[in-house]
C-alpha positions as CSV (number, residue, x, y, z in Angstrom):
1,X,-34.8,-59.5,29.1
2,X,-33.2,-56.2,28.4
3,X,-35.1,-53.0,28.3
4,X,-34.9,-51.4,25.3
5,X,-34.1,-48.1,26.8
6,X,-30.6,-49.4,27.8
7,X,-29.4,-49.8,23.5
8,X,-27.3,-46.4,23.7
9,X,-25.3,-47.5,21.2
10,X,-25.9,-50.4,18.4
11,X,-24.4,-51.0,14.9
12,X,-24.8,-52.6,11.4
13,X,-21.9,-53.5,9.2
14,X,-23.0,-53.9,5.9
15,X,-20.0,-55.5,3.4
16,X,-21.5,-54.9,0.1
17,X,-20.8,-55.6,-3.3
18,X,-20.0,-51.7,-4.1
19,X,-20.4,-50.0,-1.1
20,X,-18.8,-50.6,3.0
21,X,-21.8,-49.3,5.3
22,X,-21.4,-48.9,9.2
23,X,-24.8,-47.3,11.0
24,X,-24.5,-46.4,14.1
25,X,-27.9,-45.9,16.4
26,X,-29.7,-45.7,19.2
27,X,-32.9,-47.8,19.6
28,X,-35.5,-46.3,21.9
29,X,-39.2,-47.3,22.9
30,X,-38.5,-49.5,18.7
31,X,-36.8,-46.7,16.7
32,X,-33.9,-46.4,15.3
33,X,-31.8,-43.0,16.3
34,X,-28.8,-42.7,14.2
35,X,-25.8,-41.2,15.8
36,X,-23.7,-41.8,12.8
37,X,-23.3,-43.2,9.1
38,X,-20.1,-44.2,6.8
39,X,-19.9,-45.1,3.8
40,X,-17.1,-46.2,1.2
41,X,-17.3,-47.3,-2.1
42,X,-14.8,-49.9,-2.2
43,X,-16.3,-51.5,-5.3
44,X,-15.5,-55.6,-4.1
45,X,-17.6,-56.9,-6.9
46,X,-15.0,-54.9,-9.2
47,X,-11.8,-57.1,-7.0
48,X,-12.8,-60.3,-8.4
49,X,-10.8,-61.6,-11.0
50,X,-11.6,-64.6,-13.6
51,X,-10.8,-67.0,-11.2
52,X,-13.5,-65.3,-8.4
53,X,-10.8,-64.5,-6.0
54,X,-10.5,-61.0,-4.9
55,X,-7.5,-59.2,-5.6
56,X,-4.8,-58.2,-3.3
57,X,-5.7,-54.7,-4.4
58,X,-9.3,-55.1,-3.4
59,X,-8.7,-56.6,-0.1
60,X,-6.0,-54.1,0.6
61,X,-8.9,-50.9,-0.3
62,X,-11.5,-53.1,2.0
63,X,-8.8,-53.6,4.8
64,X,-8.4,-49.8,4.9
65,X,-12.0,-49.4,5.7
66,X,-13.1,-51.9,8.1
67,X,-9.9,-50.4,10.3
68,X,-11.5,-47.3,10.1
69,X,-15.2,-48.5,10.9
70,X,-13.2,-50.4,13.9
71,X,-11.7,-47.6,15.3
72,X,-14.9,-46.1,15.9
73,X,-16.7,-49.3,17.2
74,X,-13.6,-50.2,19.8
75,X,-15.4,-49.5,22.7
76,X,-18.4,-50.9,21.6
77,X,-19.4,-54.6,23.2
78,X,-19.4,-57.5,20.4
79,X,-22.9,-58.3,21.2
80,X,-24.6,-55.3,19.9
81,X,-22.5,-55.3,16.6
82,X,-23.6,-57.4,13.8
83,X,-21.6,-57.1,10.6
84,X,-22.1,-59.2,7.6
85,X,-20.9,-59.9,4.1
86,X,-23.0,-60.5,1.0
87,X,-23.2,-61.6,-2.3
88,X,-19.7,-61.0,-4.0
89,X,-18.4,-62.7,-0.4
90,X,-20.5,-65.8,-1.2
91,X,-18.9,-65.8,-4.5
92,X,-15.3,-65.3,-3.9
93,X,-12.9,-68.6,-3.4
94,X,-10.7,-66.6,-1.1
95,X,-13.6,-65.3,1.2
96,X,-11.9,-67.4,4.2
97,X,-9.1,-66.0,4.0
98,X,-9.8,-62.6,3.7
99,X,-12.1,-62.9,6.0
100,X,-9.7,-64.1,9.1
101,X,-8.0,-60.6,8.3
102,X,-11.4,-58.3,7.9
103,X,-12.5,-59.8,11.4
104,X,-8.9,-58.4,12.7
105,X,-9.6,-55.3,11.1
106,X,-12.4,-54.6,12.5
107,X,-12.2,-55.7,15.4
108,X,-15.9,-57.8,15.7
109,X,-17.0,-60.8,14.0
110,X,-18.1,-60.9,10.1
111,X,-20.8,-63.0,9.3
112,X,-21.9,-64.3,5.4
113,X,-25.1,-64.5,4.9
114,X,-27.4,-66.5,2.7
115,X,-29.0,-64.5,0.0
116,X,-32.6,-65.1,1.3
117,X,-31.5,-64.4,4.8
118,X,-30.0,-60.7,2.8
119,X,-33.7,-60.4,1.5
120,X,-35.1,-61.0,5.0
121,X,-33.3,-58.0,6.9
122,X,-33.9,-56.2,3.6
123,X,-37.4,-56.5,4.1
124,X,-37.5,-56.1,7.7
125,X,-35.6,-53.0,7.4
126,X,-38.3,-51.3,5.1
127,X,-41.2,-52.8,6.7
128,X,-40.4,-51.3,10.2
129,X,-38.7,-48.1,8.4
130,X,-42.8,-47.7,7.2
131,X,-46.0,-46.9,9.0
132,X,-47.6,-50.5,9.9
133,X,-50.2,-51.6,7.1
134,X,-52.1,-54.9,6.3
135,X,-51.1,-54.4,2.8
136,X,-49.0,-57.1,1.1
137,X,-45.6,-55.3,-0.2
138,X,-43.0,-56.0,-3.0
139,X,-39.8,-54.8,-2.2
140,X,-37.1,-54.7,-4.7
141,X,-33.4,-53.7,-3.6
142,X,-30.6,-53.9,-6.5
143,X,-27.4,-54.2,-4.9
144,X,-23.6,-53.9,-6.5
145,X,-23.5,-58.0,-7.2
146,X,-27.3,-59.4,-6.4
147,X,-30.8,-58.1,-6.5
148,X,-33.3,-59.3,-3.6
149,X,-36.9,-59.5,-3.7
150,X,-39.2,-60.2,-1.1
151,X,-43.3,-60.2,-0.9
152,X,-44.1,-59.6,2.7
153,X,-47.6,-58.7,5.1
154,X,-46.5,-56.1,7.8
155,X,-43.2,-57.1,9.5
156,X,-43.3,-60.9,7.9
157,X,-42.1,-61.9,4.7
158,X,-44.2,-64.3,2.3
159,X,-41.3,-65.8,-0.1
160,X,-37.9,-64.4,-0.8
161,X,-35.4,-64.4,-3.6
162,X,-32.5,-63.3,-4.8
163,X,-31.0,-62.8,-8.2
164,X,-27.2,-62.6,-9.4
165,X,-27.7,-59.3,-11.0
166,X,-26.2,-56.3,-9.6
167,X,-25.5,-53.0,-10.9
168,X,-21.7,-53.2,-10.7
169,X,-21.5,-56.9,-11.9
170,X,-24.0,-55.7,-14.5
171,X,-22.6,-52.7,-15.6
172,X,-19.0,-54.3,-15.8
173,X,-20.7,-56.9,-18.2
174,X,-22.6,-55.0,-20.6
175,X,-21.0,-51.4,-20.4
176,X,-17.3,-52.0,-19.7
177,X,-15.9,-49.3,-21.4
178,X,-18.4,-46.7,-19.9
179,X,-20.2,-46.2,-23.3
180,X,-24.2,-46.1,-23.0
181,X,-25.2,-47.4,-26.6
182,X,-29.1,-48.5,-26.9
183,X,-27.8,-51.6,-28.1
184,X,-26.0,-52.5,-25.0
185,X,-28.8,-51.2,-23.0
186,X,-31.4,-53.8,-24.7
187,X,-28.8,-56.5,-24.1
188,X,-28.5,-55.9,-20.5
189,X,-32.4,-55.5,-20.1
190,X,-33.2,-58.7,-22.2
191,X,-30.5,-60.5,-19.8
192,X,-32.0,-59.1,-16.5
193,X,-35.6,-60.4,-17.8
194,X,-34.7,-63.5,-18.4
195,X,-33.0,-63.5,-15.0
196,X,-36.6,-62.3,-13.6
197,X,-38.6,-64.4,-15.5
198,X,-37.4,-67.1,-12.9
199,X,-39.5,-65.8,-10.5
200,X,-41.9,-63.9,-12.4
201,X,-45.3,-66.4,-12.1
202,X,-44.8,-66.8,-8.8
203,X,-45.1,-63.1,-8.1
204,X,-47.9,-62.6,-10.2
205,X,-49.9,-65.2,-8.6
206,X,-48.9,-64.0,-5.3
207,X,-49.8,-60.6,-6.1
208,X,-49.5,-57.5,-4.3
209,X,-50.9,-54.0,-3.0
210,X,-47.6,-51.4,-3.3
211,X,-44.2,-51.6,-5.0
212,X,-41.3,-50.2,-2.4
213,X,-37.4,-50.2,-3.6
214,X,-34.7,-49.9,-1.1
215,X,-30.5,-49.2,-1.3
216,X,-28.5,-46.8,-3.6
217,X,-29.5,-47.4,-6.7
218,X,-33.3,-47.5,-6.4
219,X,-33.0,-44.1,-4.0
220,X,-30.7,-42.3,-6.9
221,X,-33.0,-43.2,-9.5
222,X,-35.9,-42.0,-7.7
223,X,-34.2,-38.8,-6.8
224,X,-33.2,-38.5,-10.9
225,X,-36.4,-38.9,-11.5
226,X,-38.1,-36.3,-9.1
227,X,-35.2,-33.6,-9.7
228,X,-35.8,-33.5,-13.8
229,X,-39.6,-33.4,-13.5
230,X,-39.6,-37.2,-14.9
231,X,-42.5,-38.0,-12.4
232,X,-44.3,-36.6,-9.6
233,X,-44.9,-39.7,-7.6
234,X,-41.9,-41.9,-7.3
235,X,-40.7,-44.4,-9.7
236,X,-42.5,-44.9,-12.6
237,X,-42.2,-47.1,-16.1
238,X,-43.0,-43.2,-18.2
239,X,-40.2,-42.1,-15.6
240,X,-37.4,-44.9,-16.1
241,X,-38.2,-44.7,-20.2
242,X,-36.9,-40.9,-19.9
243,X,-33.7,-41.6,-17.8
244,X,-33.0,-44.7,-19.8
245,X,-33.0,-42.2,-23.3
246,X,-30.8,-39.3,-21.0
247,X,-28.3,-42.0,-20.5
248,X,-28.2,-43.2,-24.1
249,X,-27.5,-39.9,-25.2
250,X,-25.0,-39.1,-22.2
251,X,-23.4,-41.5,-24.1
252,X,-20.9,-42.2,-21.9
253,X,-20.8,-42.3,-18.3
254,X,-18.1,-39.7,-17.9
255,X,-20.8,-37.3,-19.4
256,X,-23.6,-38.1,-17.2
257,X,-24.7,-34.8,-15.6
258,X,-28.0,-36.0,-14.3
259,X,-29.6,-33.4,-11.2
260,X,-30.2,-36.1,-8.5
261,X,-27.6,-38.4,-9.2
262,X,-23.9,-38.5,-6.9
263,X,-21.3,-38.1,-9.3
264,X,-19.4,-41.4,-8.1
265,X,-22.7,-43.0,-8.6
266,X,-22.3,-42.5,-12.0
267,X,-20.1,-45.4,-13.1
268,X,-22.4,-48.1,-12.0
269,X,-25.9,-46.5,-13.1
270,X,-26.6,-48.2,-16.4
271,X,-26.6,-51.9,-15.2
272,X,-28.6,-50.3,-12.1
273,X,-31.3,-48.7,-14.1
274,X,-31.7,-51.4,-17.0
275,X,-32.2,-53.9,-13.8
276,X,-34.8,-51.8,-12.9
277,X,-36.3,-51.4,-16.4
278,X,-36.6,-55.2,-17.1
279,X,-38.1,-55.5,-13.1
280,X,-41.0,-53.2,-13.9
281,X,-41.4,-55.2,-17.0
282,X,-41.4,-58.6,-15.7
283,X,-43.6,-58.1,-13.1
284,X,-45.8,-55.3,-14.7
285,X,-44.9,-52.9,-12.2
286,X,-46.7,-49.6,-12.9
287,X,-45.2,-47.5,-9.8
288,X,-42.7,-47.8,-7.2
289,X,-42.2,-45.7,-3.9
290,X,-38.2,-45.6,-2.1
291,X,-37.5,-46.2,1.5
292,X,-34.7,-45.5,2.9
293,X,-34.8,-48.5,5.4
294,X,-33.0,-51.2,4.4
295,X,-30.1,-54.2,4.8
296,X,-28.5,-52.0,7.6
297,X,-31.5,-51.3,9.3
298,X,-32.4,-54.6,9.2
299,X,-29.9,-56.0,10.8
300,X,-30.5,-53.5,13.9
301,X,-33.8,-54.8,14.2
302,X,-33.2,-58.6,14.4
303,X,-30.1,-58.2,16.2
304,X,-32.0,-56.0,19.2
305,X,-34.8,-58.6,18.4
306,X,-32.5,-61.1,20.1
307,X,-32.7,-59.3,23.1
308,X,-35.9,-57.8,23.4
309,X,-38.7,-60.2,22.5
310,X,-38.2,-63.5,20.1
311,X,-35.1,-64.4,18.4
312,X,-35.9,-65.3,15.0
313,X,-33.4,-68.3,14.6
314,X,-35.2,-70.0,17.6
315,X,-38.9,-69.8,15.4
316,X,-36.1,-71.0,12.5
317,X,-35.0,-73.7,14.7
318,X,-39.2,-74.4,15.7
319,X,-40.1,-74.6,12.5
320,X,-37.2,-76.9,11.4
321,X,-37.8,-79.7,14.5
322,X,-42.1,-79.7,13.4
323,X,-41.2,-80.1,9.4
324,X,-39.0,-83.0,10.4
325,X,-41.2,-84.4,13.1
326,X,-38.4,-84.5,15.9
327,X,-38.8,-86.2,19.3
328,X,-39.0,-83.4,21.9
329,X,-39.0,-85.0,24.6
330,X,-35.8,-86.9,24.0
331,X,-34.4,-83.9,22.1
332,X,-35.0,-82.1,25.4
333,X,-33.1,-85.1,27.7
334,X,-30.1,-84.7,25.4
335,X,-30.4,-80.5,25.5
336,X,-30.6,-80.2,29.8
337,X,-27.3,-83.5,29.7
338,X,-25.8,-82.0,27.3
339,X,-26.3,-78.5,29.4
340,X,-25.2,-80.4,32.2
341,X,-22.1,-81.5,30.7
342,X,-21.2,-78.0,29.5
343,X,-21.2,-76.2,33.0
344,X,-19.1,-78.3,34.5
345,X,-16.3,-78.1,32.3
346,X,-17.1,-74.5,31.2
347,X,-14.1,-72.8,32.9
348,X,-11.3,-75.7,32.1
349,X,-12.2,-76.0,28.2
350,X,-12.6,-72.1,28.3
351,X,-15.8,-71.9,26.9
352,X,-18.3,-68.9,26.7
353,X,-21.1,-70.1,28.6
354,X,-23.9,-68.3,27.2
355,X,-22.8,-69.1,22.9
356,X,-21.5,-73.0,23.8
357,X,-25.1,-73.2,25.3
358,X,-27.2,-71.3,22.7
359,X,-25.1,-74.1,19.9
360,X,-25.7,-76.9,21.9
361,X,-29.3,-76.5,22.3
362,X,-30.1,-75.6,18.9
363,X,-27.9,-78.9,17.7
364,X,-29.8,-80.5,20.3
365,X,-33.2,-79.9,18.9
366,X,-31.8,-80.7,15.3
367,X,-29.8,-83.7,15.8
368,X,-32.8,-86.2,14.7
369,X,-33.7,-84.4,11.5
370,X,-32.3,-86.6,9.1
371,X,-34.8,-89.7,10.3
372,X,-37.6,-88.6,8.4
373,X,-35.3,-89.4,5.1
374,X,-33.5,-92.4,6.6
375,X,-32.5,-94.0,9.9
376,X,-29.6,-95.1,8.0
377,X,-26.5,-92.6,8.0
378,X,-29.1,-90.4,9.3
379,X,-26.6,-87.8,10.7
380,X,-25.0,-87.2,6.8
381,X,-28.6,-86.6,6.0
382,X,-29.4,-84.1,8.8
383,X,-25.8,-82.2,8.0
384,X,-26.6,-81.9,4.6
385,X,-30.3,-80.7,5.3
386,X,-28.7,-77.9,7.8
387,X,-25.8,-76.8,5.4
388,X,-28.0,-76.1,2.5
389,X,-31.1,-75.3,3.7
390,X,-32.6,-71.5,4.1
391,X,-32.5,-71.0,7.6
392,X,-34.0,-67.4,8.7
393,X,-31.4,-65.6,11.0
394,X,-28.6,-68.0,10.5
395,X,-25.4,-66.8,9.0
396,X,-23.7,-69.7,6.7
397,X,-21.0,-70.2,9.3
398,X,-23.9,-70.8,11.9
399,X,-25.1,-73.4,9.7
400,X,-22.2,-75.3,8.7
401,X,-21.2,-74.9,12.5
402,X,-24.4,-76.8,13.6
403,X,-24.1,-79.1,10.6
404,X,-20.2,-80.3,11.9
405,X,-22.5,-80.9,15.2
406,X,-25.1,-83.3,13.8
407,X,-22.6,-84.8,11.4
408,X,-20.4,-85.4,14.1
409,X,-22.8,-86.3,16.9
410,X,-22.6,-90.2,16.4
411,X,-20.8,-92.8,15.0
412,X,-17.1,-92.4,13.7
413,X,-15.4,-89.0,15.3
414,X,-13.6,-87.2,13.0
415,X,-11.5,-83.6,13.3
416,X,-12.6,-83.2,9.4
417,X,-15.9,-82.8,10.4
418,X,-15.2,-79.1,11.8
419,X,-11.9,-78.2,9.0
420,X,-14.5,-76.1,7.2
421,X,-15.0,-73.6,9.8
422,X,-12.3,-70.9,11.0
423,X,-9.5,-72.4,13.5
424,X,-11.3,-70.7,16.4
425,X,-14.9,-72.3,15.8
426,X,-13.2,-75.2,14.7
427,X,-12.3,-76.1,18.2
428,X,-15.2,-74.7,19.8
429,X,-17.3,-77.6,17.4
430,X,-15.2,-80.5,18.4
431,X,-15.5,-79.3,22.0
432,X,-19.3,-79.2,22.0
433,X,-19.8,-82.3,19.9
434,X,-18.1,-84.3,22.2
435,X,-20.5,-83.3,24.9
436,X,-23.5,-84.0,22.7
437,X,-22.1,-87.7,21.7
438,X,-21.7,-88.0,25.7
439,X,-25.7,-86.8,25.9
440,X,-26.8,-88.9,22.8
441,X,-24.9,-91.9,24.7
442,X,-26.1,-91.6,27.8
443,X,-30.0,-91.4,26.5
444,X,-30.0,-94.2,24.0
445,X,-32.6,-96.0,25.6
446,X,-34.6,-92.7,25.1
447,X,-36.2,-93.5,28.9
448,X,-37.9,-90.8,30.7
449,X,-35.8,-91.5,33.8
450,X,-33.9,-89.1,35.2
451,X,-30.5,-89.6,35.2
452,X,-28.2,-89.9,38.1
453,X,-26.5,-87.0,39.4
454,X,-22.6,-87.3,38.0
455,X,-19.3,-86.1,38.0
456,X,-17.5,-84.6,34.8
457,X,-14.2,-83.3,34.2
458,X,-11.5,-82.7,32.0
459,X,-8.0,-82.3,32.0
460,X,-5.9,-81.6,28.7
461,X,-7.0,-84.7,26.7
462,X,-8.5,-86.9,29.2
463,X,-12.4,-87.1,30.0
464,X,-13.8,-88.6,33.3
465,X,-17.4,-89.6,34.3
466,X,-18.1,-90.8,37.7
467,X,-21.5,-92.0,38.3
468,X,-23.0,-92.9,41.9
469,X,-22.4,-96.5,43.4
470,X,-24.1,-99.9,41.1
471,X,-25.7,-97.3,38.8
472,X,-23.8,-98.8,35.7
473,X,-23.9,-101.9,36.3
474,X,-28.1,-101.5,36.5
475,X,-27.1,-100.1,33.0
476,X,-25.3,-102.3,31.0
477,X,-26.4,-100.7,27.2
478,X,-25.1,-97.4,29.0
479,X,-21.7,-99.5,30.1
480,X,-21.4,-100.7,26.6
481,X,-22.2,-97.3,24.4
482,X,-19.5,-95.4,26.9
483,X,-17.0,-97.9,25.9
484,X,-18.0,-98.0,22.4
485,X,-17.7,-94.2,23.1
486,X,-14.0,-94.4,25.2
487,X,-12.6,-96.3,21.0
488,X,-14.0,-93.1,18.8
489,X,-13.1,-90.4,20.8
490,X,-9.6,-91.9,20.6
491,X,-10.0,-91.1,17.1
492,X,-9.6,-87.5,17.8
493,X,-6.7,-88.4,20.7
494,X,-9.2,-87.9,23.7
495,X,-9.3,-90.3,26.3
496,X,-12.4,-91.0,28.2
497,X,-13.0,-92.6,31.2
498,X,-15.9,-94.1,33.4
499,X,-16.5,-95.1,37.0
């Protein structure tokens, strides 16, 4: 465990929809110290084009900046970096391959995340960014392409959602030509309702003690409202009704002159504030107070989290093996053979000892999911469960990465199992799922025997198991799965061998 003392330096990339963000902290005795902040409106939500890929322009203006952010992380080790991507990443056809040259850029890996998981370390970011309360919370943060909500009890969220409404994609959509008209304004507050009224009952019922926003444009707006005398205690529905008539007759967003508001905020504002608008009216929110916690600091949190008390994607991975009513105790043979397998050809296949291991016991612990659907195809089930499901902590690579491992960990062995992921995790799937197909062989009879100690190695594409004298042939279903085995691996031109 490390102490949290030793975090000297830590730091979130945030790749939004309008805005680039890098903080750069400290964490001591569970606070965040910042040492620095940039920010960079690159406006990626603005890059796509009708087809949803993101311009050379675009990727060019983003490119830029995540050079920048890298110079000043270069001396900083991977592990305490976490960068991530959000929603107009998730949307964009050509994410892949701008993404192989952001991660060049800057230098650390870029992860996309799910837009629940975004409302997670947006809630987590505000809750510990506030003095600890029993209260249940609402927290509302309108980003450039999506809008998260989350409904939370101290540092835990309840439920958590997120809408594709943003105040760039919205703004492009219902002011494109920069003029405010209250025609256009009702349009794009009638839209954003019936966006919320997805959600809206289930917020009600849940119900709630205090309304907090979070990000740029819920801070600016508070900040509008406090600087023009509009309200005296944060956010309110009087409050937004003002601002909303100040930007009507602005007229235009060239013209608006608001005290409180950044003048290069001011192109996006409308779609921002008639999101909020229809968000107070949806939910029949009265007031809301801002935090400046957030996505950013969220991702500090959980990424020290890892280090300093429980990781969140092993409760994930908990949670997932009790809903699906896994076998442990085989699950746990196949982890420590599996394990077994892993050290002894570590160094050959190149492998970082510490991920290959954190991969290969989570797949280990998730291979059997897809029995309680059917025992039939039962690893396409599992995949597809892992791919698509919300999976707290896990970036979208991370699950389609485990995915490729249960789809892969039985029956035919195929490379196009592992084409979806970049060329460097692509290899490091096939590598691992070879060694869990050895595991799952060698424990088919699901006995709680011990097995044998054995010999593994490799050498380019040839695999060798050596097993102590007569134990194979006081094993024949072992003798017969590895030959089974030595004909599929073939498949992917590896040659295995037993003795």
């Amino acid at each position: 465990m490390t102490s949290a003392a030793k975090f000297d330096k830590v730091a979130a990339i945030d790749l939004g929809s309008n805005s680039f963000h890098l903080l750069v902290a400290r964490f001591v005795d569970g606070q965040i110290n910042v040492l620095d902040r940039l920010r960079q409106r690159v406006r990626l939500a603005a890059g796509l084009d009708k087809d949803d890929n993101l311009t050379d322009e675009i990727q060019t203006r983003a490119l830029d900046c995540l050079r920048q952010f890298g110079q000043h992380l270069e001396h900083t080790p991977a592990h305490l970096v976490r960068a991530v991507g959000t929603n107009t990443l998730r949307r964009a056809d050509n994410a892949p391959e701008f993404l192989a040259q952001a991660r060049e850029a800057l230098g650390h890996p870029i992860e996309i995340i799910s837009g629940p998981e975004e409302a997670r370390l947006i809630y987590l970011g505000v809750a510990r960014s506030l003095a600890a309360a029993s209260d249940r919370r609402l927290v509302i943060d309108i980003g450039g392409g999506s809008t998260e909500l989350i409904l939370g009890e101290q540092y835990e969220p309840l439920r958590a959602d997120s809408l594709y409404i943003g105040c760039v994609s919205h703004t492009m959509q219902y002011f494109p030509d920069g003029r405010i008209r209250k025609s256009d304004f009702e349009r794009a507050e009638i839209q954003a309702r019936l966006e919320f009224n997805t959600i809206e009952r289930r917020y009600r019922d849940y119900g709630w003690d205090e309304s907090i926003g979070s990000s740029g444009t819920i801070l600016t707006i508070d900040h509008v409202l406090r600087e023009n005398g509009w309200s005296k205690r944060g956010i309110t529905s009087k409050g937004l009704r003002k601002l909303r008539k100040a930007l009507i007759d602005a007229g235009h967003v060239n013209r608006l002159s608001l005290p409180g508001m950044p003048e290069d905020r001011a192109a996006i504002f409308p779609g921002g504030v008639a999101i909020l608008i229809a968000a107070f009216d949806s939910l029949g929110i009265k007031q809301m107070t801002s935090s400046e916690g957030a996505l950013r600091e969220g991702l500090i949190f959980d990424l020290v989290g890892r280090f300093e008390h429980e990781d969140v994607r092993d409760h994930t991975i908990r949670r997932f093996a009790e809903r699906y009513q896994v076998d442990m105790e085989q699950a746990s043979r196949i982890e420590r053979t599996a394990g077994t397998l892993l050290k002894q050809v570590a160094d050959v296949w190149q492998l970082d000892l510490q991920e290959s291991s954190r991969y290969l016991d989570w797949a280990s612990r998730l291979l059997e999911i897809g029995i309680s659907l059917s025992f039939r195809g039962y690893q396409k089930h599992g995949a597809y469960i892992i791919e698509h499901a919300d999976m707290p902590g896990f970036s979208q690579e991370d699950q389609r990465f485990l995915a490729a491992l249960i789809m892969g960990h039985r029956r035919k062995m195929s490379a196009a199992y592992f084409r979806q992921l970049p060329p460097e995790k692509s290899q490091l799937a096939m590598k691992l799922c070879v060694l869990l197909r050895l595991a799952v062989r060698l424990h088919r009879s699901r006995s709680p025997e011990p097995l044998p100690r054995f010999k593994f190695t490799v050498s380019d594409k040839h695999l060798e198991i050596d097993f102590p004298d007569d134990w194979l042939q006081q094993h024949p279903l072992t003798v017969a799965d590895l030959e089974d085995e030595h004909n599929r691996l073939q498949a992917v031109g590896l040659e295995l061998s037993v003795r």
